[in-house]
KEKEZA-686819 format. One record per residue (C-alpha): x, y, z; residue in three letters. Coordinates in steps of 0.25 Angstrom, whole numbers, padded with zeros to 4 digits, always signed. Example, Ala and Ser with C-alpha at 12.3 -4.5 7.8 and 13.67 -1.06 7.14 Angstrom:
// KEKEZA-686819
+0049-0018+0031ALA +0055-0004+0029SER 
END
This chain:
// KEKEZA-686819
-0081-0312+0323UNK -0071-0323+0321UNK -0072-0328+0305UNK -0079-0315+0302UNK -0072-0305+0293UNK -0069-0293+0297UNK -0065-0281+0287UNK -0051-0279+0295UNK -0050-0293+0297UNK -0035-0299+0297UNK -0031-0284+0299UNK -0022-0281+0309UNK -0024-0265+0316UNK -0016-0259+0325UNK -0020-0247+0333UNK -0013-0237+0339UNK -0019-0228+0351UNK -0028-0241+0353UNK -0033-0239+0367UNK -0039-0226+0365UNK -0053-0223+0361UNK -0050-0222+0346UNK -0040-0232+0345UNK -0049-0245+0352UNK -0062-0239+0346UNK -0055-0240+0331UNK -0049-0255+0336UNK -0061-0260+0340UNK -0067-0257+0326UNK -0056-0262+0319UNK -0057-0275+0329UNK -0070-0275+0325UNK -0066-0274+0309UNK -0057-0286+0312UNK -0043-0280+0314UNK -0033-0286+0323UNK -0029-0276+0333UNK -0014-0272+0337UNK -0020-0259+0348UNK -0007-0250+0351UNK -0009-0240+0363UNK +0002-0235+0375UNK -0006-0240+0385UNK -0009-0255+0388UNK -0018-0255+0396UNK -0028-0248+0388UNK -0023-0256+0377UNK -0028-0269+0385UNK -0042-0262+0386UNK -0042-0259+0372UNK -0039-0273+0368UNK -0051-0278+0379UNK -0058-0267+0371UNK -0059-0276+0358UNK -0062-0289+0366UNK -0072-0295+0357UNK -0066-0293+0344UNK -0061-0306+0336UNK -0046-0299+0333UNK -0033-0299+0338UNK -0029-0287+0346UNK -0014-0284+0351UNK -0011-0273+0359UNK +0001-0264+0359UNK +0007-0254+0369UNK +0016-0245+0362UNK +0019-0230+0362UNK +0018-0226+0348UNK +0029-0213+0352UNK +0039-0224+0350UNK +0041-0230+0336UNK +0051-0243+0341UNK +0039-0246+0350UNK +0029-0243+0338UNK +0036-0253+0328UNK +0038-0263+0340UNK +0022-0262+0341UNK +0019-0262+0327UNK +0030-0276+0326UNK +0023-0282+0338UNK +0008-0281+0331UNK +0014-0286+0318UNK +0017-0297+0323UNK +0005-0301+0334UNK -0005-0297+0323UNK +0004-0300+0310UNK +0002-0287+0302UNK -0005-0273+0305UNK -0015-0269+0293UNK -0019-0257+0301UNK -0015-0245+0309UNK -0024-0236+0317UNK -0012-0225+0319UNK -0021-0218+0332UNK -0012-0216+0343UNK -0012-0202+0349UNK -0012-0191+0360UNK -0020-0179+0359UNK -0010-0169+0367UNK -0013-0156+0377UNK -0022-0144+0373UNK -0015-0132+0372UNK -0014-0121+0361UNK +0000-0122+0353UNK +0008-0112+0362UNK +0004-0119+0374UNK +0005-0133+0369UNK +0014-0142+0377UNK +0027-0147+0371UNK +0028-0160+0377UNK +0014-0163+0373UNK +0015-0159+0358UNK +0027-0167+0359UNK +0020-0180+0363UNK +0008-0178+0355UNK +0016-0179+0343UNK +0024-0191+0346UNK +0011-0197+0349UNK +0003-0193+0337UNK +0013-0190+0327UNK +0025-0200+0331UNK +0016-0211+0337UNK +0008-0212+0325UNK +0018-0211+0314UNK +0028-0223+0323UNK +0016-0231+0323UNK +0013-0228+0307UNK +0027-0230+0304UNK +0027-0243+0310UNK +0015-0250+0307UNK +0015-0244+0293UNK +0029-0249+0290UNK +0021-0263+0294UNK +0010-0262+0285UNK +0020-0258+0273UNK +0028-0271+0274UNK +0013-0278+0271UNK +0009-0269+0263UNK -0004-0265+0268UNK -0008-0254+0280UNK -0020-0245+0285UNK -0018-0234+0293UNK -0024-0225+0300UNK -0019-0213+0308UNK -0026-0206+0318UNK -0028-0191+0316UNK -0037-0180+0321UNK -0045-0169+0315UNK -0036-0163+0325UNK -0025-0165+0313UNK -0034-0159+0303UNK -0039-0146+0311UNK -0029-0142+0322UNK -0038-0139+0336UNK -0032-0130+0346UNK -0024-0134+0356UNK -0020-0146+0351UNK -0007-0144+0344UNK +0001-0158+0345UNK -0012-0167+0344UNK -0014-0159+0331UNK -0001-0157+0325UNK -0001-0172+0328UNK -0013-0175+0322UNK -0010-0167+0308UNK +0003-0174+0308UNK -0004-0188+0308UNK -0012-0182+0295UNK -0001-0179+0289UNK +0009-0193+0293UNK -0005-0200+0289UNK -0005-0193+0274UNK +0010-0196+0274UNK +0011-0211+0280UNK -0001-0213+0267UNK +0006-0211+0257UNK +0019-0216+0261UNK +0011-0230+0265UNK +0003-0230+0252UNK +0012-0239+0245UNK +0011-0250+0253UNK -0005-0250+0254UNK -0005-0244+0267UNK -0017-0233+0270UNK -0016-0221+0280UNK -0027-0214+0286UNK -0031-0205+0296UNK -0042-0201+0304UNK -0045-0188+0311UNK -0056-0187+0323UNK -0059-0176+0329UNK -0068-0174+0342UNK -0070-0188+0346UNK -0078-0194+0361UNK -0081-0195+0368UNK -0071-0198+0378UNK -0057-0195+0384UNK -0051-0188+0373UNK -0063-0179+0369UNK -0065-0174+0383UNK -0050-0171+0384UNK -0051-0164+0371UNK -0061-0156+0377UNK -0056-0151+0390UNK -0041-0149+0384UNK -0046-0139+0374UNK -0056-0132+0386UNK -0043-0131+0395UNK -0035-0125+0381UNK -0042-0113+0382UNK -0043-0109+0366UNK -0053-0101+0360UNK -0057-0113+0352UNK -0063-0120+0365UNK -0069-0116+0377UNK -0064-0119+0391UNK -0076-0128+0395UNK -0075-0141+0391UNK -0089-0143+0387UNK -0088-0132+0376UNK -0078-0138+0371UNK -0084-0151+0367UNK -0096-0143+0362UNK -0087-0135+0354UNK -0079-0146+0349UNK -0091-0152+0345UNK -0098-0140+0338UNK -0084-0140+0329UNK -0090-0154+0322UNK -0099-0154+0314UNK -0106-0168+0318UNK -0106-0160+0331UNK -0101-0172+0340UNK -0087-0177+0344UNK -0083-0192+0336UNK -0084-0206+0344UNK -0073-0212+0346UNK -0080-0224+0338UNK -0082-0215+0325UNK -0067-0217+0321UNK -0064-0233+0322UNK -0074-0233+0308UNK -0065-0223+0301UNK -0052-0229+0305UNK -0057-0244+0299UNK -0061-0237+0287UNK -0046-0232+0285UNK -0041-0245+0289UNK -0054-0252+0279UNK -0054-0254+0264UNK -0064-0245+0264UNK -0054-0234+0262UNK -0043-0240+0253UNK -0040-0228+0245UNK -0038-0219+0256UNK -0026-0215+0263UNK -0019-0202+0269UNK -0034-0197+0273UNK -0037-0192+0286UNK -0051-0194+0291UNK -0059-0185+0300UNK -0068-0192+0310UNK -0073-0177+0314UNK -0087-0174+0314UNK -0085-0166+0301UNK -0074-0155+0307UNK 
END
């Protein structure tokens, strides 16, 4: 692809939660858009397969292990790929942790604890930081990873939906306050995504949560999930990569503070 110009050519994109599904699916499209890629995960050695996942692609990639629960280690991050890759134009803020299924009164404290300094934390030392980047220049794209779980509560998800209406919110917030420097922030909120690890633990977590919402069989759970959209199917993984570029893209230059459903229509 060498000499060919890409829309995010001479773009730098650093992405968080990189070596999971949604994280190297939206990196490989940006890779394909012409992005340089900074991938930030907590585990290297899925971070070296993610980076062998983009094999092929005439960009630079870096990688990054780096817990976003600690903002020293974030900023050092953030220093780090500033100065490998020169700038950052673009942040995929999509780090997380889903958490237990339990309803409220039973919900584990150590659990919500940590779903929140994941989600909520993590996200907003990793905003903090690279935003305070892209001010200095002048110029940013953003985009936070939600979840319809932040504009519907489910059952038996209390942090991972607390955490998910707070990302909402610190997305609406973290708009207008970066505005002035020509910096955009976005969301996006999937719902029922697969298929895969997290749709099948989805599943079988609210099975064994025992709630009048689901049944106990597993099976009838994902028929039942299912039923609730009305596309009638769960989302692939690779119908989200598109929506983020197109936050990141010209195309939507007048938008920020919006939250984007990627739902089937819930």
């Amino acid at each position: 692809m060498s000499g060919v110009h890409l829309p995010f050519s001479g773009k730098v994109a650093l992405v968080t939660g990189a070596a999971g599904n949604i994280g190297l699916a939206t990196a490989k499209r940006l890779a394909t858009m012409g992005a340089d890629l900074a991938l930030l995960d907590l585990d290297q050695a899925k971070l070296e397969q993610a980076r062998a996942g983009l094999d092929g692609h005439d960009v630079r990639i870096t990688i990054h292990t780096c817990d976003v629960t600690d903002s020293a280690q974030v900023k050092q991050c953030v220093d780090t790929v500033v100065s490998e890759l020169g700038q950052i134009d673009f942040l995929f803020n999509n780090a997380g942790y889903q958490g237990a299924f339990a309803p409220v009164q039973d919900y584990p404290d150590a659990d919500f604890a940590r779903v929140l300094q994941i989600n909520v934390c993590g996200a907003f030392h990793v905003l903090k930081h690279v935003g305070g980047h892209m001010v200095t220049r002048g110029f940013g794209r953003i985009v936070n990873t939600a979840s319809m779980a932040g504009v519907q509560g489910p059952p038996n998800m209390a942090a991972y939906g607390a955490s998910k209406f707070a990302m909402v919110g610190l997305t609406e917030v973290a708009a207008k306050d970066l505005a002035p420097y020509n910096i955009r922030v976005n969301a996006i909120s999937p719902a029922f995504m697969g298929p895969g690890f997290m749709w099948d633990r989805q599943v079988e977590l609210q099975a064994k949560a025992g709630s009048q919402y689901f049944s106990t069989n597993p099976e009838e759970v994902a028929r039942q999930m299912i039923g609730s959209i009305p596309m009638r199917r769960y989302g692939n993984i690779d119908e989200i990569p598109g929506v983020v570029a197109f936050l990141l893209s010209d195309d939507s230059s007048y938008m920020t503070g919006v939250n984007l459903p990627i739902s089937g229509g819930i």
